[in-house]
Backbone as JSON, one array per atom type, in Angstrom:
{
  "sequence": "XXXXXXXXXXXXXXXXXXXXXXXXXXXXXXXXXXXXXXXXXXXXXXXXXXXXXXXXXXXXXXXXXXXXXXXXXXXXXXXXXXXXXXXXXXXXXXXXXXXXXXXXXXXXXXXXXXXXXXXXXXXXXXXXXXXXXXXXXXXXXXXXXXXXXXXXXXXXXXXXXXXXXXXX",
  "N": [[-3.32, 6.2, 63.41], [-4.86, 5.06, 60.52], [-8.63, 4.67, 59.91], [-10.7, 2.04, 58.8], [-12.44, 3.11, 56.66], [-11.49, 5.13, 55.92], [-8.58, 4.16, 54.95], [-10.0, 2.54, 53.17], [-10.9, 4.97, 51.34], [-8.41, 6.16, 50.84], [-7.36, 4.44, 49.19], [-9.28, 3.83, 47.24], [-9.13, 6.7, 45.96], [-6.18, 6.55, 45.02], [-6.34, 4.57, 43.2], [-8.09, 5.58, 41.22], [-6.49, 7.8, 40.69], [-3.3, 6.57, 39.39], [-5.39, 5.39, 37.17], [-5.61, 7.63, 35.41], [-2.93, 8.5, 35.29], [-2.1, 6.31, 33.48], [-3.66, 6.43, 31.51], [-3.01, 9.37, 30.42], [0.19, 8.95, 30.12], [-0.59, 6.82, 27.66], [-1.74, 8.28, 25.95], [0.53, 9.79, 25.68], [2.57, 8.71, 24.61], [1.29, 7.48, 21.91], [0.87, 9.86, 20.9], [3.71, 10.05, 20.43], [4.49, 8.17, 19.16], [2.9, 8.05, 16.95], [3.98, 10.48, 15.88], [3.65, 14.09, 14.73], [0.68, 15.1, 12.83], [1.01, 14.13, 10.1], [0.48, 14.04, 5.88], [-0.78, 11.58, 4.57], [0.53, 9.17, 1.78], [-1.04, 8.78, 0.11], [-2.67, 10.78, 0.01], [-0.69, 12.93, 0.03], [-0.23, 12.92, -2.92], [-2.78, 13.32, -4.14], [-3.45, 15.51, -5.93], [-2.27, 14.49, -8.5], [-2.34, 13.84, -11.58], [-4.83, 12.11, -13.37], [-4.13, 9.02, -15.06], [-4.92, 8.7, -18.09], [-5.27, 11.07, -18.57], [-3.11, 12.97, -18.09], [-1.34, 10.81, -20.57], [-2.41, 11.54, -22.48], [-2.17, 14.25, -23.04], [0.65, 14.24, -22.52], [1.23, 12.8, -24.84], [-0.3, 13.57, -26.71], [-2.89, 12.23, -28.05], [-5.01, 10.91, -30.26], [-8.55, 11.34, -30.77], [-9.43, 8.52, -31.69], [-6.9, 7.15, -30.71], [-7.25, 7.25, -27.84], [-9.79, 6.23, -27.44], [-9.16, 3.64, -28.15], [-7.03, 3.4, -26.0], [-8.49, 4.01, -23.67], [-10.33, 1.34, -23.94], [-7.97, -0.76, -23.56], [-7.35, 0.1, -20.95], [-9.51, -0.72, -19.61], [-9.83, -3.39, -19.85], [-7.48, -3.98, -18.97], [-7.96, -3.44, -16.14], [-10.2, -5.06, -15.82], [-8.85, -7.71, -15.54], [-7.13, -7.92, -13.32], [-8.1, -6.87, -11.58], [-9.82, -9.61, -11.1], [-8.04, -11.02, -9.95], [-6.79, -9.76, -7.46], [-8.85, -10.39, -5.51], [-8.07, -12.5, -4.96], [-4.95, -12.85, -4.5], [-5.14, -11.04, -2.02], [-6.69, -12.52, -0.03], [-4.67, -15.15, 0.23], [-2.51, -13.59, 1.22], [-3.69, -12.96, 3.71], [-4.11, -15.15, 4.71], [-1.79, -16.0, 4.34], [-0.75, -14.37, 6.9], [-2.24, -15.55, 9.29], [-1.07, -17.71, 9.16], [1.66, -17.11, 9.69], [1.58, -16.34, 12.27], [0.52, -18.21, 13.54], [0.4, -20.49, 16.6], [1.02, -22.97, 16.13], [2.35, -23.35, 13.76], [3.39, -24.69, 10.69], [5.99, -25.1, 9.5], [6.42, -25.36, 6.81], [4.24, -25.19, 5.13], [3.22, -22.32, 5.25], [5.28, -21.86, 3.77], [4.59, -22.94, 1.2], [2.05, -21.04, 0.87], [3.7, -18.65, 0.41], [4.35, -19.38, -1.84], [2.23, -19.17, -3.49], [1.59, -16.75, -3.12], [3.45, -15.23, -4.88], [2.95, -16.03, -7.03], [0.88, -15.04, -8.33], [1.6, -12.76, -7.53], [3.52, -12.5, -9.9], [2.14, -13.02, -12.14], [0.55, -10.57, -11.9], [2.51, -8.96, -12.41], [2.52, -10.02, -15.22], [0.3, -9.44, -16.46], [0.71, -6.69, -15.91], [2.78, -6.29, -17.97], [1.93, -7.02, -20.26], [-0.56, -5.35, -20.83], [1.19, -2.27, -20.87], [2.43, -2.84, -22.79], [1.04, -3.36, -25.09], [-0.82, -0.78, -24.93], [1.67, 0.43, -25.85], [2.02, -0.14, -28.77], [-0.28, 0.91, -29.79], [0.13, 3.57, -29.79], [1.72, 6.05, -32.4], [5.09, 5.85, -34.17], [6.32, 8.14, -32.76], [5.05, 8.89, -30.61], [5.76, 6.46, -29.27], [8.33, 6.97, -28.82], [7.92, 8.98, -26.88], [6.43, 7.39, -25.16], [8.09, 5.56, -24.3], [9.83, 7.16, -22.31], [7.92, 8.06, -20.95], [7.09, 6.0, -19.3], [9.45, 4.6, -18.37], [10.54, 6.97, -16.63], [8.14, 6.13, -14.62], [8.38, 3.6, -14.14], [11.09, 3.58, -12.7], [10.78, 5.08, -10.15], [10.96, 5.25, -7.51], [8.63, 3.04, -4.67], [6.44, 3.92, -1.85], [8.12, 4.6, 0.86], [8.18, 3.15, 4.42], [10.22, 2.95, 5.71], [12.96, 3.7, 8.12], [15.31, 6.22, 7.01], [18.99, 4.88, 6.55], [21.84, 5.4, 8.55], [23.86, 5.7, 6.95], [23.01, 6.64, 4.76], [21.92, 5.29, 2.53]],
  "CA": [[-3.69, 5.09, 62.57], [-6.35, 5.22, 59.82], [-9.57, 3.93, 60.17], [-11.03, 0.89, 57.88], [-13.19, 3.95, 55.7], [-10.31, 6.68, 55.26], [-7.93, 3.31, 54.28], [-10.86, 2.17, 51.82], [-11.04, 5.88, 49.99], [-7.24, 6.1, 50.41], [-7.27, 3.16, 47.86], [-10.0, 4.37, 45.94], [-8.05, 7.73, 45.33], [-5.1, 6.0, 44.43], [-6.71, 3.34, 41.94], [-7.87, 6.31, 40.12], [-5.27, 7.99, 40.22], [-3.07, 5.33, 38.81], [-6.13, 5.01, 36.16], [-5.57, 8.73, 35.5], [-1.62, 8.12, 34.62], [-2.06, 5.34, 32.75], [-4.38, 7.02, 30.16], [-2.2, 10.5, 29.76], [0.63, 7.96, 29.47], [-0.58, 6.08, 26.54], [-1.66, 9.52, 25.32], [1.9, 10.6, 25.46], [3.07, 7.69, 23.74], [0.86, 7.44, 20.94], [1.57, 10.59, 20.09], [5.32, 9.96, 20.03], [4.48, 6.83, 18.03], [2.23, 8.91, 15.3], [4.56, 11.97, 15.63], [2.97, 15.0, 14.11], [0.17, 14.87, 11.65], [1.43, 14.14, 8.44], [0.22, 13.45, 5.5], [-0.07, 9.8, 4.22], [1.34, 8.9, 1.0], [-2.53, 9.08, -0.69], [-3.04, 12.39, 0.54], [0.26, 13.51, -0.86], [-0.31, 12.39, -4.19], [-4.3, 13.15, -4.19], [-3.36, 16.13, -6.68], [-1.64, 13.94, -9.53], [-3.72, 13.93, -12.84], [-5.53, 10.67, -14.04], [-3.18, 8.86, -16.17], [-5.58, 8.8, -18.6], [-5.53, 12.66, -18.6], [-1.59, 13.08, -18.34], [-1.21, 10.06, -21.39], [-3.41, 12.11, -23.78], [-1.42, 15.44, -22.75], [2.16, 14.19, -23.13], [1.46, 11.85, -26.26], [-1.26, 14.1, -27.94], [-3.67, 10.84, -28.58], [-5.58, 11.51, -31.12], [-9.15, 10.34, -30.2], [-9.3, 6.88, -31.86], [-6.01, 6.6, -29.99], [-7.9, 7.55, -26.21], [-11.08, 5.16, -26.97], [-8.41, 2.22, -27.74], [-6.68, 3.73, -24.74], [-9.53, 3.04, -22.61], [-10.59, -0.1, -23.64], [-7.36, -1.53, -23.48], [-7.5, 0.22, -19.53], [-10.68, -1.36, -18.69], [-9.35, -5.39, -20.3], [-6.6, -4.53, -17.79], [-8.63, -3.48, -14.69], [-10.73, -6.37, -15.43], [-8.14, -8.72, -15.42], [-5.98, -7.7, -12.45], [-9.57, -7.32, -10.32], [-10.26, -11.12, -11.03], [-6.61, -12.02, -9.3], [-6.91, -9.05, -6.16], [-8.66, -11.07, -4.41], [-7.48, -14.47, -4.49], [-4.04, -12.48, -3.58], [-5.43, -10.63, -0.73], [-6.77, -13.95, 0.2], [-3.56, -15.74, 0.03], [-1.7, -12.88, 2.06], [-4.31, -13.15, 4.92], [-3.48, -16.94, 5.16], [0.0, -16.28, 5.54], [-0.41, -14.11, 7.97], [-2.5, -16.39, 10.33], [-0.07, -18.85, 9.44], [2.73, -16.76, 10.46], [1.28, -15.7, 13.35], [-0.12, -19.28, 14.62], [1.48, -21.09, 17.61], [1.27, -24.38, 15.63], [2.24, -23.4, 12.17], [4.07, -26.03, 10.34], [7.05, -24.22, 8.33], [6.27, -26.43, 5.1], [2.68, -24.62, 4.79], [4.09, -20.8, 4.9], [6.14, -21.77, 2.5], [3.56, -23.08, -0.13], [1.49, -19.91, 0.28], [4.23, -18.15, -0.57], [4.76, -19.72, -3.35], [1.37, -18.66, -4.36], [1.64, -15.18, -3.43], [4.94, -15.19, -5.8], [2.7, -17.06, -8.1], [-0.07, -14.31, -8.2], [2.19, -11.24, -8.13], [4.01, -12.8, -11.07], [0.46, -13.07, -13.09], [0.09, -9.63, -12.26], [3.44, -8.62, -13.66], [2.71, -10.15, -16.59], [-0.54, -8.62, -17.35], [1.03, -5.2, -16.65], [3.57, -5.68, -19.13], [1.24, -7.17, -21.68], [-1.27, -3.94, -20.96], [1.92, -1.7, -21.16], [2.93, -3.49, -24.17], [-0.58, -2.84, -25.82], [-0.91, 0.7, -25.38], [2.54, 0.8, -26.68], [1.52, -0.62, -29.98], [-1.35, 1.93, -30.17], [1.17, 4.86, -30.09], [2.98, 6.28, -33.75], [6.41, 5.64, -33.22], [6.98, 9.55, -32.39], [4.52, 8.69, -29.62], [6.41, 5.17, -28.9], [9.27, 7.12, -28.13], [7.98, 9.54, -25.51], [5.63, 6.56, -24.27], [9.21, 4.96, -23.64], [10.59, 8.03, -21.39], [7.01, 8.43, -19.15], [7.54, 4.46, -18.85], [11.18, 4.47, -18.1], [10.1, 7.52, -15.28], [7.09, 5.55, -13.54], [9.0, 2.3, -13.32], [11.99, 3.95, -11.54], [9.96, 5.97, -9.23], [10.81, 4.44, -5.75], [7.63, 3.36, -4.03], [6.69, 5.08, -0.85], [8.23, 3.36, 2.24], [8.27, 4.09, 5.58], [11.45, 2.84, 7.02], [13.63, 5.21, 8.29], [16.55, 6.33, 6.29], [19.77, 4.68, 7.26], [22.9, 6.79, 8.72], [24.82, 5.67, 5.98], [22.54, 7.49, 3.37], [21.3, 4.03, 1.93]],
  "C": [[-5.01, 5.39, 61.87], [-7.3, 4.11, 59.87], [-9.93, 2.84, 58.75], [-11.34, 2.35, 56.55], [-12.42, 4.89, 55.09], [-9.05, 5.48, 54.19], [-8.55, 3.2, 52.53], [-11.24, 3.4, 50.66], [-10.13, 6.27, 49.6], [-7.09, 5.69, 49.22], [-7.7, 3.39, 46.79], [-9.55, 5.54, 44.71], [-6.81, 7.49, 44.48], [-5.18, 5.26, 43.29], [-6.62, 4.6, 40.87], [-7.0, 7.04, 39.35], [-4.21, 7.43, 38.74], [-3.57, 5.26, 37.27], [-5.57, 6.38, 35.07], [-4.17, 8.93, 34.28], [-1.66, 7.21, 33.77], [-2.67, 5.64, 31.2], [-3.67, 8.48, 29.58], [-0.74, 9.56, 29.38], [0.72, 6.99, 27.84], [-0.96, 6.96, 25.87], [-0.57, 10.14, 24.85], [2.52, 9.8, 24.11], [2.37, 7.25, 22.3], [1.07, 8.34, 20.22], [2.8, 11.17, 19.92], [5.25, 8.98, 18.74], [4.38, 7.73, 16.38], [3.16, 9.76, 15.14], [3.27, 12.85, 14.97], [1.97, 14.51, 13.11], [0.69, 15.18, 10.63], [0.83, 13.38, 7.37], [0.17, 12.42, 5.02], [0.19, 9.95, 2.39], [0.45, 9.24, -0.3], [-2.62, 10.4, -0.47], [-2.06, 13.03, -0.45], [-0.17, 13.55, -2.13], [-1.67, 12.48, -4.89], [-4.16, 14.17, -5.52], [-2.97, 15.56, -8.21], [-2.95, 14.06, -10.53], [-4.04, 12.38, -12.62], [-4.33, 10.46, -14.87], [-3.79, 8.64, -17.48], [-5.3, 10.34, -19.68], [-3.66, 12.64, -19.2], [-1.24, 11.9, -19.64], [-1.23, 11.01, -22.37], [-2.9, 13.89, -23.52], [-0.23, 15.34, -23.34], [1.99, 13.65, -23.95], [0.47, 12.57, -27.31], [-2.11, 13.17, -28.7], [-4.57, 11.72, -29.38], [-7.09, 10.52, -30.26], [-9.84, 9.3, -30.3], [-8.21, 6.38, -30.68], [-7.18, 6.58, -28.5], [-8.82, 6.7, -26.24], [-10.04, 3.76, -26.84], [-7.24, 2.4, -26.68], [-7.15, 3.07, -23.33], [-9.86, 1.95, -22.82], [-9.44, -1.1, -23.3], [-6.91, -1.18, -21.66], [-8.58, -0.75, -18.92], [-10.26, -3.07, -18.65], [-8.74, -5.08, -18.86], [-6.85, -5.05, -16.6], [-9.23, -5.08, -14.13], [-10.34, -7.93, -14.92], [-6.86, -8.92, -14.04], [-7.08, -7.45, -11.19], [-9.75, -8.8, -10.34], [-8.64, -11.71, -9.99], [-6.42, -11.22, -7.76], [-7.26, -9.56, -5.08], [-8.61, -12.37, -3.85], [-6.15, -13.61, -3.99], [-4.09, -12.41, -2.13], [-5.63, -11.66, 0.41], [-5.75, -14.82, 0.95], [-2.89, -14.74, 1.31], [-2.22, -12.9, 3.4], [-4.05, -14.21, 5.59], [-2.21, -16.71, 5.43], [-0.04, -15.61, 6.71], [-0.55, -14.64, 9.25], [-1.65, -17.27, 10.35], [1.33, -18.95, 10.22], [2.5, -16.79, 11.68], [0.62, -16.99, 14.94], [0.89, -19.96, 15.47], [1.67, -22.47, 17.17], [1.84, -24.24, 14.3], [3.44, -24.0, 11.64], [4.87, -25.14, 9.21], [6.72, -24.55, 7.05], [4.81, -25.18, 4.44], [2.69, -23.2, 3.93], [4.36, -20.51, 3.4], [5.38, -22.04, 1.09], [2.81, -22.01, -0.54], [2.31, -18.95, -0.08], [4.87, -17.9, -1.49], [3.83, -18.81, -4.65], [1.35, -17.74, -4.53], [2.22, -15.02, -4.2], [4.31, -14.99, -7.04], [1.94, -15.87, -8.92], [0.34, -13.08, -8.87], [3.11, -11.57, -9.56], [3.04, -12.51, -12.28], [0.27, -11.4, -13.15], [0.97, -8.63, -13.06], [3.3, -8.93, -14.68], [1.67, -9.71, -17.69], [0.27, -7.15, -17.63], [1.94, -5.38, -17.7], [2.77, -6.1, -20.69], [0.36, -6.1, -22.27], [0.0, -2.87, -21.63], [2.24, -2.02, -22.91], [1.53, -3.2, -24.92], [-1.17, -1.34, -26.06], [0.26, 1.25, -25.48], [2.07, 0.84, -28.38], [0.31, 0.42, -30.52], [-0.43, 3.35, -30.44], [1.64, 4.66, -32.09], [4.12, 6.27, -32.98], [6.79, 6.92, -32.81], [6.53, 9.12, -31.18], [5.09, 7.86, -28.76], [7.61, 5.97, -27.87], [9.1, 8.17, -26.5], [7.07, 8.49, -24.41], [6.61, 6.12, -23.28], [9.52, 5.78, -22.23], [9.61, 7.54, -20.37], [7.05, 6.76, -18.61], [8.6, 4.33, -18.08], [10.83, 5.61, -16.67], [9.17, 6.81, -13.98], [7.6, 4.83, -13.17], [10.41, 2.49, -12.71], [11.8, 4.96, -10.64], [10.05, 4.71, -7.83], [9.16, 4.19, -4.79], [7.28, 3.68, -2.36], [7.35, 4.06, -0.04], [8.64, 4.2, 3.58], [9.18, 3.14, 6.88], [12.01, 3.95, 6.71], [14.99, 4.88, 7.34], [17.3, 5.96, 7.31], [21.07, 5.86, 7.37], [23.9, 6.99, 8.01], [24.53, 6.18, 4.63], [22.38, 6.26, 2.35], [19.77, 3.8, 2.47]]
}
């Protein structure tokens, strides 16, 4: 039979132990979670030109065209920064809302009306920007503006569910 002191470092051994597994454990598992380092979606994509740069490449802006290029970039920025973060805003609230143990379905639903409301506003600057440094193009220009348009807006954006087994 063990004494009170060999019991009491028994225990001690064992706690750590225990402590020991528990931390290579969640070691294991995190890096099942992460899998391999890979790059993220920014990283990938860190090489791309400026669109600025690539615009005034494929359309050959002349450079009246590139100053009313940029200013009609900066109106945009300015105008799609003033709405960022009332969105952001808005999306934070739903989430506490989602996430609260009291949250009253009716509520949810109003903010995301607004979110709707928001990302709508911001669709409609981009197409008014888009639409603006269309109008700056010659129509030779118009027409390849069309193509790199017609490419960006059917460019899938990144996502990170898994492909299904049905190749959808």
């Amino acid at each position: 039979m063990m004494n009170l002191k060999s019991q009491s470092n028994l225990v001690y051994w064992l706690i750590g132990g225990l402590v020991v597994i528990n931390i290579l454990c969640l070691a294991i598992i995190w890096t099942l979670i992460l899998g391999p380092a890979s790059p993220s979606y920014r990283d990938h994509h860190h090489d791309r030109k400026d669109p600025m740069v690539m615009l005034q490449e494929e359309l050959n802006l002349t450079p009246e065209q590139v100053k009313r290029f940029e200013a009609e970039r900066k109106n945009y920025f300015d105008q799609i920064d003033s709405l960022i973060p009332d969105l952001n805003k808005l999306r934070a609230e739903l989430i506490e809302k989602l996430t609260s143990s009291e949250s009253d379905s009716v509520e949810p639903d109003e903010l995301i009306k607004k979110v709707g409301g928001l990302e709508a506003n911001l669709e409609e600057i981009r197409l008014h920007h888009f639409k603006n440094l269309y109008y700056i193009c010659t129509k030779e220009q118009q027409i390849k503006f069309t193509d790199i348009l017609k490419r960006l807006m059917s460019k899938k954006p990144p996502s990170y569910k898994p492909e299904r087994k049905d190749g959808k």
